[in-house]
N, C-alpha and C positions, 0 to 999 in steps of 0.2 A: 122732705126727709121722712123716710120710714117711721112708725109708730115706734120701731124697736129697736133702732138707730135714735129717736130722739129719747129714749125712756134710756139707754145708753148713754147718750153727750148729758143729761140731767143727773145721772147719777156719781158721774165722772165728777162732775161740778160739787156737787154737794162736798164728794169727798174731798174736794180738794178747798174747802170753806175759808182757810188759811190766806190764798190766792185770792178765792172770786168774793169775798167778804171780809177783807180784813178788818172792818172796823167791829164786829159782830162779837160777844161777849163770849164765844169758844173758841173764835182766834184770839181772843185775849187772854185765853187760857192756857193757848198753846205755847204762847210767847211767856208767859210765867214758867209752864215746865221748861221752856228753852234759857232761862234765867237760874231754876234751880240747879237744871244740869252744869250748868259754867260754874256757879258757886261750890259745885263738887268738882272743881279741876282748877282749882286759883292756883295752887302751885304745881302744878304739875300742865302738859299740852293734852288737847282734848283732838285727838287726828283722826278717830275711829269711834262708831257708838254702833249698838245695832239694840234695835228693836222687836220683840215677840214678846209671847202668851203661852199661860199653859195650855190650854186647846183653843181649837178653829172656832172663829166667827165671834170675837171679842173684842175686834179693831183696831190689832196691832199693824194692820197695814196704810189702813187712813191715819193711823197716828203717827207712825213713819213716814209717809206721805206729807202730812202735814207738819211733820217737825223738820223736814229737808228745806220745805218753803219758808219758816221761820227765821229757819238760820239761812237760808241765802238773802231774805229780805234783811238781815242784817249787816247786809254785804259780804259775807265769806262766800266762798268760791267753794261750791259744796255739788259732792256725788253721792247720788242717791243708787244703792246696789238694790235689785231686786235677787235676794240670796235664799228666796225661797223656791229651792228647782223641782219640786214636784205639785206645787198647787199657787206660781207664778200668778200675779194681780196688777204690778206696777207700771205694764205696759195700757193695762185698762182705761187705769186710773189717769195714766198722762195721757193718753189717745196715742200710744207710739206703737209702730210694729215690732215683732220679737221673733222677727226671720232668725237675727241673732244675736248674741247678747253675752253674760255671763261664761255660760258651758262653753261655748263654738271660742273664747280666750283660753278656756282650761283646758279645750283638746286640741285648741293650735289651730283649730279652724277657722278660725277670723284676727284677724287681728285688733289688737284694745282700739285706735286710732278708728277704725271703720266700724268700731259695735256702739261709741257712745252719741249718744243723741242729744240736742239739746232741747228744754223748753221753753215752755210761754214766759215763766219765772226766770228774771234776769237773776245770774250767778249759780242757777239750781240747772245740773246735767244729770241725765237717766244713764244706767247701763241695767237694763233689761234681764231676765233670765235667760233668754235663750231654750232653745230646744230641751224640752223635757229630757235628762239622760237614765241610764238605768242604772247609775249608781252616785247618786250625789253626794253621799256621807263622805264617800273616798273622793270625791274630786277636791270637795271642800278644806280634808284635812292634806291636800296634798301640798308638795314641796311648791308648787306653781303655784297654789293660790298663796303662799305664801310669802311670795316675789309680787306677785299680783298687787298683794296689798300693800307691800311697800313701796310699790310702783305709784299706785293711786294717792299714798298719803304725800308722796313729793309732788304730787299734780293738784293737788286740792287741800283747803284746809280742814275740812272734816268728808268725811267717809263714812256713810251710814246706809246700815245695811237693816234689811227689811226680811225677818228670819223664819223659817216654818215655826211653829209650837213648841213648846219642851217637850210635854209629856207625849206626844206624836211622835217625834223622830231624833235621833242626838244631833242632828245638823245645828241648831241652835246653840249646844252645849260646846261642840268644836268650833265654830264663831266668835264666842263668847272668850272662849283662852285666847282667842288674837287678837278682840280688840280691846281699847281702854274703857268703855265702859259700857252697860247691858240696862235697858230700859225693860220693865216689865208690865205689859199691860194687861188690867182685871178686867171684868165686866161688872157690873153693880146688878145686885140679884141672879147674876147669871154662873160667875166665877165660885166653883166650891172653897171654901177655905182650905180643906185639905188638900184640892189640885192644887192653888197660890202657893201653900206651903212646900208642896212637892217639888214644882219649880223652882221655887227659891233654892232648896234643897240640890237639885240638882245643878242649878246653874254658880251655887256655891264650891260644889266640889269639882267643878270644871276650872274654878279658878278666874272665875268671873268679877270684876268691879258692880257687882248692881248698884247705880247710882239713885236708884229709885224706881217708885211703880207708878202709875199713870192709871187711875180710878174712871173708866170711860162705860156711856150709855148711863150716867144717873141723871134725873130728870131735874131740871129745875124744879124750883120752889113753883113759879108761878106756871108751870108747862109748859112754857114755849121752845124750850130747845134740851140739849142735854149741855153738860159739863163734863172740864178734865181735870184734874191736878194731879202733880208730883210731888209725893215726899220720899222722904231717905228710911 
């Protein structure tokens, strides 16, 4: 195996800690936000969640990642969307190709049956983003993904989608009005208060559930890893 092939399969790995470590004290963590978020949907169904950040490189997509595999080790039969179509990850992260994916169902060019893939995580299926398109804002808020989504909540018990940034693009904000509820993730030292607040801000007047944020990259006490939690 290549240097950069293998510096690839190792990084994939980490991100997916959930999977390849579950016993490890930040899939422990993960499995507490997957518990907080249920305890925000006791009366009501939980069919839809989607995941992002006020800007890039905060770990909203390992955290999406890692919350798809949570809840399928829980047994639900869970689709993990990669709904970020201009800076797409989730193919990386599972090692799956993104010939096609998301877009090639929203412009008719593939069919849903031939785009979704499945992986190594029993109950946990991928649908990819698909070819970069030159307008995602409009595909996303369109009549079709609309169908789309209600097409996938009758195929699966939860639906989570893995979103570009708020304060980056409004794709996250039109997401956000369709599903049940919106996870927000900071970065510790990294995330400015007033971006967090911005986000919040605007994912409230899209009409969003945020069920909580998810505090990721603070270092343990003793350094050996980092930590996540979720509160309301």
């Amino acid at each position: 195996m290549a240097v950069s092939n293998r510096k690839k399969f190792q990084k994939a790995e980490r991100n997916l800690i959930a999977f390849d470590d579950p016993k490890s004290s930040i899939s422990e963590q993960y499995r507490t936000i997957r518990t907080n978020i249920e305890f925000s949907f006791i009366d009501e169904p939980l069919r839809s969640l989607m995941v992002t950040s006020s800007a890039p490189l905060e770990g909203k997509s390992t955290t999406a990642a890692n919350l798809a595999v949570v809840f399928a080790q829980q047994g639900k039969k869970v689709l993990l969307v990669d709904a970020d179509l201009r800076k797409p990850t989730v193919d990386y992260t599972f090692r799956l190709n993104n010939y096609a994916g998301l877009t090639s169902v929203l412009t008719s060019a593939s069919s849903l049956s031939s785009t979704l893939q499945g992986t190594a995580v029993e109950n946990l299926t991928v649908l990819t983003a698909g070819p970069i398109p030159p307008n995602p804002a409009e595909l996303l808020s369109s009549r079709i993904m609309d169908r789309l989504l209600h097409e996938l909540q009758e195929m699966y018990d939860l639906v989570l989608f893995d979103t570009p940034p708020v304060l980056a693009v409004t794709d996250a904000q039109i997401l956000a009005n369709k599903c049940d509820g919106t996870v927000l993730v900071v970065a510790s030292g990294k995330t400015e208060i007033a971006a967090a607040a911005k986000a919040k801000e605007l994912l409230e007047a899209a009409n969003a559930k945020l069920v909580g944020v998810v505090l990721n990259q603070r270092k343990q006490r003793d350094g050996s890893g980092y930590y996540y939690y979720q509160y309301k």
